[in-house]
N, C-alpha and C positions, 0 to 999 in steps of 0.2 A: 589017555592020549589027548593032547590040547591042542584043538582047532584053532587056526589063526584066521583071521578074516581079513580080508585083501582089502587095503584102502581102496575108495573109489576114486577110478581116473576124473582129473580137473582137464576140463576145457574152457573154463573163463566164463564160462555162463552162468547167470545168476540163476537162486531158483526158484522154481515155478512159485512153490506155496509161500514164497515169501511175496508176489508180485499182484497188486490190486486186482479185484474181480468187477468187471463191471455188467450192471445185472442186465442194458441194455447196450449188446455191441452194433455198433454202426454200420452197418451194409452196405458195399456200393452203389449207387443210384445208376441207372442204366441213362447214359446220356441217348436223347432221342433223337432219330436220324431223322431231318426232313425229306419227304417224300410228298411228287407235286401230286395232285389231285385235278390237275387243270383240262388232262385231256377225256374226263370222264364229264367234265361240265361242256366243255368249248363244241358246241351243237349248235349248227343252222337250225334246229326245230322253231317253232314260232307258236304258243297260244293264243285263243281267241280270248280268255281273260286273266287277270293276274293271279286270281286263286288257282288256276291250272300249273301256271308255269311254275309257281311257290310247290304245289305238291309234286311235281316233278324233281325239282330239287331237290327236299326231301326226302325224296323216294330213294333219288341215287346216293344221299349220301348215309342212308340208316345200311344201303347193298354193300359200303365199303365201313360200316362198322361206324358211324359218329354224328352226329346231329346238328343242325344248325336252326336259328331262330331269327325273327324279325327285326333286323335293325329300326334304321333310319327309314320312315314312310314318305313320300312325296309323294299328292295326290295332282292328277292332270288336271289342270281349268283350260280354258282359253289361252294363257298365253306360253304353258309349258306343260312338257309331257310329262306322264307321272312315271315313278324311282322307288323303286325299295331294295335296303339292301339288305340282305342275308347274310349274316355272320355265325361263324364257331358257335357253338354255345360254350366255349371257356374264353370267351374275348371280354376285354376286361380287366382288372386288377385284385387279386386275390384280399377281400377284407377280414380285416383280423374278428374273433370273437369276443365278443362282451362280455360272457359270461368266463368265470375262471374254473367252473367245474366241469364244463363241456367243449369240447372243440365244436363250435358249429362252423368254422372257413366257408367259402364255399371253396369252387374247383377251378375257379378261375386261375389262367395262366397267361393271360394277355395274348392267344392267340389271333394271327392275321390272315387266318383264311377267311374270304370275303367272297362273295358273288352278289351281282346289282341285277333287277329285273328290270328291265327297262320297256316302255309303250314306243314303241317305232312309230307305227299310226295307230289310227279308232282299229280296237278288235285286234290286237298284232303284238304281242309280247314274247321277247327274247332274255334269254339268261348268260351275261357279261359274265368272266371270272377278272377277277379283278389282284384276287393273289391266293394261287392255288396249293400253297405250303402249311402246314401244322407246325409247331412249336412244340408237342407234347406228343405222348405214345399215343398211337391207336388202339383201343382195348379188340380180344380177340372176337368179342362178342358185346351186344348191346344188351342182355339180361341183367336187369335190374340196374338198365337206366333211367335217372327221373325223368326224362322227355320221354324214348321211346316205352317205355314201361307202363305210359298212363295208358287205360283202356279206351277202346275205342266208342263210340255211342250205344254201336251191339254188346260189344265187350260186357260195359255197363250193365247194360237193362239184363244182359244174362247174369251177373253178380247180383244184382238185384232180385231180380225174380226167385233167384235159389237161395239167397239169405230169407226172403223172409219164409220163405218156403221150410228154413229148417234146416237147410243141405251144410252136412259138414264142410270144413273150406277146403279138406283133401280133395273132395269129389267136386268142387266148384272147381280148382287148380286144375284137375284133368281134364275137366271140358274147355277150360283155357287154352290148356297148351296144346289141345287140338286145331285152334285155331289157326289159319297162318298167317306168319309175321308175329304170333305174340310171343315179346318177352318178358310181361308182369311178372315180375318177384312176387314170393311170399308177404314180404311187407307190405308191398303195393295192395297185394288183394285185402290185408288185413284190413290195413285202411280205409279203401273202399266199403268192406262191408261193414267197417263202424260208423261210415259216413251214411250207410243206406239205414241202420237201428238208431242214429240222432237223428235223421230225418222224418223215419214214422213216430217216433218218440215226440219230436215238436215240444222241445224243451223241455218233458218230465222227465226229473229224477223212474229210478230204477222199480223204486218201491209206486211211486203213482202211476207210473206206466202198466205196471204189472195189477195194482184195483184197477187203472182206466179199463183194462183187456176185461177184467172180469166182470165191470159193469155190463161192459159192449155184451157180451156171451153169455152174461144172466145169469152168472154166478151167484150165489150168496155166500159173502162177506162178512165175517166180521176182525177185530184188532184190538188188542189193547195196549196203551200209551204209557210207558213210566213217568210217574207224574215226577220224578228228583230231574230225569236227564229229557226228557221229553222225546223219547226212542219209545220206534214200536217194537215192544217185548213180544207180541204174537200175533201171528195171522192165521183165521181158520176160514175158508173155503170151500163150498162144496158146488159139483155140477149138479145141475135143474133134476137131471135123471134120478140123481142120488137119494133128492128130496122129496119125488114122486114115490120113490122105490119106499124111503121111510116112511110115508105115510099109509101106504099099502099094507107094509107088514112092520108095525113099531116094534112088534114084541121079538123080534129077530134083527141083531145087531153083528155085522162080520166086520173084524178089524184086523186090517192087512198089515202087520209090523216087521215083516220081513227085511231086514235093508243090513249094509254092508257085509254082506258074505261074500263077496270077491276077495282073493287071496293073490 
């Protein structure tokens, strides 16, 4: 018996596997609705000095998810009251990167939200909006923002204290984010805690950091140098205890070679 096979019906359309693949498809960009931000600024309150009214600022605008930064400063003399204005932190003009292997952009998008702190009199500072609209999306969260993300002075000294303490960064992370208000990223702390090991370090390499420690602690040291590439081929090390212990008992030697048996 001879199976016949049924042409396939034509509808005019070409076909797929003949038609380009392209490896990155374009997605539509979510056009961003302005939204005013003016009536969370627009407050009778009045500071006694400008660093007040600046962290109040601040404050309100990290509560609605976006940061803002120090424009233009005008300081008060004699014959005019001082001005500082507070702008987006994406106000600006987005600069291209220099480099061809890395996007470094920044985020700028020429945003014009804007607020002016202004001295009415001695001791008396108010916050003007001046244009209370964004240009760009509000993100849902400020976690792992470079403004809101830097730590705070305590922040700090507790990333410090438990780095050199030893503290892995998981267990540094949890006492972070018990904190409130923090949203340090991972990255954020990483950084930090290589800023706290170049800092005790005081510009030694890895290998003189690591003899400085064992002179400090009375280690004995010693190394030998490949005379072709001028690398150290080996480091041997012993604690002061160790050295006591040998000389007690020479004629008894224990050497612990146990190492990689984890599976």
């Amino acid at each position: 018996m001879r199976i016949r096979k049924l042409a396939k019906p034509e509808f005019g359309f070409p076909d797929l596997s003949t038609q380009p693949r392209f490896k990155y498809p374009v997605r539509p960009v979510k056009t961003p609705v302005p939204v005013d931000y003016s009536e969370f600024f627009s407050s009778e309150l009045t500071f006694p000095t400008r660093t007040e009214a600046i962290t109040w600022a601040k404050s309100k605008a990290m509560e609605h998810n976006f940061c803002i930064i120090i424009g233009r400063d005008k300081k008060s003399n004699l014959f005019r009251k001082g001005k500082t204005w507070l702008l987006c932190e994406k106000e600006g003009a987005n600069t291209p990167s220099k480099e061809l292997q890395r996007d470094s952009r920044s985020k700028k998008c020429g945003c014009g939200f804007s607020l002016m702190c202004t001295e009415v009199q001695r001791d008396d500072w108010r916050i003007n909006v001046k244009c209370g609209t964004h240009n760009h999306m509000i993100c849902e969260s400020l976690h792992g923002n470079p403004l809101a993300g830097r730590p705070t002075a305590k922040e700090f000294e507790i990333i410090k204290n438990m780095t050199l303490g030893h503290v892995p960064p998981s267990k540094i992370a949890t006492v972070l984010d018990a904190e409130p208000g923090n949203v340090t990223s991972r990255k954020q702390l990483y950084n930090n805690m290589q800023k706290v090991r170049m800092e005790r370090m005081d510009g030694r390499t890895i290998v003189q950091d690591f003899l400085y420690q064992c002179h400090e602690k009375n280690y004995y040291t010693e190394y030998r140098i490949n005379a072709k590439t001028n690398q150290i081929q080996d480091i041997f090390f012993a604690h002061p205890d160790s050295l006591e212990l040998l000389r007690a008992f020479p004629h008894i030697i224990v050497l612990d070679s146990t190492y990689s048996t984890t599976r």
